[in-house]
C-alpha positions as CSV (number, residue, x, y, z in Angstrom):
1,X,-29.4,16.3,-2.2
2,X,-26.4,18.0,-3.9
3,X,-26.6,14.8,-6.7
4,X,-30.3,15.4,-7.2
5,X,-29.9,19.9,-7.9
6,X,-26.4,19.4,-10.0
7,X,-25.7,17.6,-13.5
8,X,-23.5,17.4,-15.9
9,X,-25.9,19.8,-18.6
10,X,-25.8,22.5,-15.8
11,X,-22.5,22.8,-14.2
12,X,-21.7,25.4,-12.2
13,X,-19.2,28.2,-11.8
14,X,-16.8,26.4,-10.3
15,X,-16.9,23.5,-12.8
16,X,-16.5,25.6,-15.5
17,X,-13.0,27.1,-14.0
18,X,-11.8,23.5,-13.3
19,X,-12.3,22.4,-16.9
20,X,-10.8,25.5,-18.3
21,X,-7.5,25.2,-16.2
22,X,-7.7,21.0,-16.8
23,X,-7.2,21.9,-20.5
24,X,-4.5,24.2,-19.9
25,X,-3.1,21.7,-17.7
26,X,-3.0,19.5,-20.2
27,X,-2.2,21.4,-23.2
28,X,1.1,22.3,-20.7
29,X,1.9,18.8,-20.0
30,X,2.0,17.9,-23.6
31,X,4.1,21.0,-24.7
32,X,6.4,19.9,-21.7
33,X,7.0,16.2,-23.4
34,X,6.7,17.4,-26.8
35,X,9.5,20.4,-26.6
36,X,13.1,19.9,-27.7
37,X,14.5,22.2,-25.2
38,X,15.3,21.1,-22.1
39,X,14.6,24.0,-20.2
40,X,11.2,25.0,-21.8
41,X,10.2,21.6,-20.9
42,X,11.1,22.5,-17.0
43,X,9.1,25.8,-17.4
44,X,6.4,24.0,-19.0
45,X,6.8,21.1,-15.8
46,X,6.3,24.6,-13.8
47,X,2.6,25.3,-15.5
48,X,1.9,21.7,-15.2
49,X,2.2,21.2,-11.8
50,X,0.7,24.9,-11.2
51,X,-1.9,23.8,-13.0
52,X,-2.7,20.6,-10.9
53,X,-2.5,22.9,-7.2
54,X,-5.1,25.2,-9.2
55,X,-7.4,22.3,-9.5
56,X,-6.8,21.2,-5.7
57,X,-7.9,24.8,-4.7
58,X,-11.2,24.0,-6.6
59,X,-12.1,20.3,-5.1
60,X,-11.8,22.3,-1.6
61,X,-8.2,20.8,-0.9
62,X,-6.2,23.7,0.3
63,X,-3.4,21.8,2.0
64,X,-2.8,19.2,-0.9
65,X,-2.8,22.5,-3.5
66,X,0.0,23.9,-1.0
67,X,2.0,20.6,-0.4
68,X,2.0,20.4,-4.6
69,X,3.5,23.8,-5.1
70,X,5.9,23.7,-2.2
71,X,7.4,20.3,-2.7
72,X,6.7,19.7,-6.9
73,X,6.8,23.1,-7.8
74,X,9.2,24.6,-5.2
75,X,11.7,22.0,-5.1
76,X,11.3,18.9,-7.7
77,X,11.5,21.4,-10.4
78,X,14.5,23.6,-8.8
79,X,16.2,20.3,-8.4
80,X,15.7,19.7,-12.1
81,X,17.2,23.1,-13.4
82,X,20.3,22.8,-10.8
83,X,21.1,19.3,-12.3
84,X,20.9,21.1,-15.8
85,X,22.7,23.5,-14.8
86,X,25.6,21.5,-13.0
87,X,25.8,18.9,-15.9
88,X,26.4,21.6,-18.8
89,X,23.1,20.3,-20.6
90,X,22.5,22.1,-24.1
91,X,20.3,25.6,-23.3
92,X,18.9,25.9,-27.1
93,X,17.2,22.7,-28.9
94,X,18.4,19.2,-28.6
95,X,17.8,16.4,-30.8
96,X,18.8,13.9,-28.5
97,X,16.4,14.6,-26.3
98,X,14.0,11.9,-28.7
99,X,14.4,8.3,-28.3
100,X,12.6,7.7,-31.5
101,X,10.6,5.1,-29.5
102,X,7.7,8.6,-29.4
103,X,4.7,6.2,-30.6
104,X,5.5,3.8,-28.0
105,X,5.3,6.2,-25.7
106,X,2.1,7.5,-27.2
107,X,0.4,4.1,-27.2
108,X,1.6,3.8,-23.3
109,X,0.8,7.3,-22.2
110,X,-2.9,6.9,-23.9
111,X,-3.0,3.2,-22.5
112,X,-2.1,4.4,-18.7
113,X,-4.8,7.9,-19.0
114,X,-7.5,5.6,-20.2
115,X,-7.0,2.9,-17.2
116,X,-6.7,6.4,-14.8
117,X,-9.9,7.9,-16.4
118,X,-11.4,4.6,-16.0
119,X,-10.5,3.6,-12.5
120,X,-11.5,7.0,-11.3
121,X,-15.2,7.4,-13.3
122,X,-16.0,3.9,-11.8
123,X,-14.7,4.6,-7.9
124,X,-16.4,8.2,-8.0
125,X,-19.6,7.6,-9.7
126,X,-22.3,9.0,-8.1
127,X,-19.9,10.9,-5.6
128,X,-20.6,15.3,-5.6
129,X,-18.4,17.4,-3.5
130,X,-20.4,19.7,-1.5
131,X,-18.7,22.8,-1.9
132,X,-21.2,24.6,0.3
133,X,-20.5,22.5,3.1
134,X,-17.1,21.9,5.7
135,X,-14.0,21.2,3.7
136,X,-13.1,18.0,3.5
137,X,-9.3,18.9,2.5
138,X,-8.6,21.0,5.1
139,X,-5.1,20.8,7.0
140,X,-6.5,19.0,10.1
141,X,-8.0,16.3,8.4
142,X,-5.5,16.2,5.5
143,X,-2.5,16.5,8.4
144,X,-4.5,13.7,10.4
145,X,-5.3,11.1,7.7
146,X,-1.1,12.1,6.5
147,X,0.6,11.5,9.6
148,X,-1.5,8.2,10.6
149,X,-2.0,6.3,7.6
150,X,0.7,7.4,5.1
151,X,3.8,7.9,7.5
152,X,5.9,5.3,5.6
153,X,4.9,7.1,1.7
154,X,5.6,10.0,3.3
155,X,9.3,9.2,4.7
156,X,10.0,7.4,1.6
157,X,9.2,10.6,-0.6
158,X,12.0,12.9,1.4
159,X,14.3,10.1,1.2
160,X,13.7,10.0,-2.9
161,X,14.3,13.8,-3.0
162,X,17.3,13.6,-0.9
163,X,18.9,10.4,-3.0
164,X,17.9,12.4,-6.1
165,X,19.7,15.9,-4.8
166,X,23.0,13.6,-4.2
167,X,22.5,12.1,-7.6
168,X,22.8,15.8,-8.8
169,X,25.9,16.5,-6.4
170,X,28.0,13.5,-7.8
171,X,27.3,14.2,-11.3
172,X,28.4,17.5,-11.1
173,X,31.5,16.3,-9.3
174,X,31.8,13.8,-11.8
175,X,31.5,16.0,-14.8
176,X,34.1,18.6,-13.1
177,X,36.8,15.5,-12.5
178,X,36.4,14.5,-16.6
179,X,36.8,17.9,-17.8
180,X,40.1,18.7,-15.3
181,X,41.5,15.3,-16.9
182,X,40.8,15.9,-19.7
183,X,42.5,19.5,-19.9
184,X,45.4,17.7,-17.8
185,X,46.1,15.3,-21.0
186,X,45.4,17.4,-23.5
187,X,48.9,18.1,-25.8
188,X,49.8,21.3,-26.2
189,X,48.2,23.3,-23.2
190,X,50.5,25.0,-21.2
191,X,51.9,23.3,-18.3
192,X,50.0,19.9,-19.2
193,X,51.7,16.4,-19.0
194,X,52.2,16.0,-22.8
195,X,54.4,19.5,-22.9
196,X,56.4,18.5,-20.0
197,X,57.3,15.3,-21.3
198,X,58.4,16.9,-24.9
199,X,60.2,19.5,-23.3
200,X,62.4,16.7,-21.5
């Protein structure tokens, strides 16, 4: 019933806001792996990902939208500013940060949406969401169907985010242990090896 009332040349309120913040989504993922700066790019991650748990709200999916700013949001991107911050990376622009490989990436990026788009059109068809009806999202089915089906994704996902948080640890360690030796062997410092050995 829902198919035969709704099309695509009458869309409704709530199809409207999810194509307005779909384009802002994705004007925010492109700024994010377009900028030079490392840290606009996390802030522009920030949007992104916002952008995405603004789009679960709409499809009725209140526990996914919640899961995506708690774990991505709340935690994925903090992880990425502390290992910014605890390797030293450059705050202003940085012209490392392009490979030169960018239309590559271009042709791969377009080449993986298209497949997406494609594989998602053809599996959801002729499939409405009935907004006026029981939510299919909420947190009982979303929590049933989640810790069931999907125990083993889930698991692996907090051990990623654990491996990547001690990734972030040792680096830092890492990058503290150069800098010391460095300063250690440097010639002329005050109370450094190289003086010491002049001085005898």
């Amino acid at each position: 019933m829902a198919a035969d009332s709704r099309g695509f040349l009458s869309p409704s309120g709530v199809e409207i806001a999810f194509l307005l913040v779909g384009l802002v989504t994705f004007g925010a993922a492109l700024v994010t792996v377009t900028t030079r700066q490392l840290v606009h790019a996390a802030l522009w991650l920030v949007v992104t990902l916002g952008g995405l748990a603004v789009e679960y709200l709409l499809l009725t999916a209140e526990f996914i939208a919640w899961v995506q700013v708690l774990i991505y949001v709340g935690s994925v991107v903090v992880l990425l500013l502390f290992g910014l911050m605890l390797t030293r990376a450059p705050i202003g622009r940085s012209p490392d940060a392009d490979s030169g490989n960018r239309w590559a990436a271009l042709t791969v990026a377009v080449a993986a949406a298209a497949a997406l788009v494609w594989v998602v059109v053809d599996a959801f068809r002729t499939t409405w969401i009935d907004l006026d009806g029981p939510a299919v999202g909420s947190t009982a089915v979303t929590g049933a169907s989640l810790f069931q089906n999907w125990v083993l994704p889930f698991e692996a996902l907090s051990v990623l985010l654990l491996a990547a948080l001690v990734g972030a640890i040792v680096l830092s360690r890492k990058a503290k242990a150069d800098t010391a030796s460095g300063a250690a062997s440097t010639p002329g410092v005050p109370g450094s090896r190289g003086e010491k050995e002049g001085v005898r």
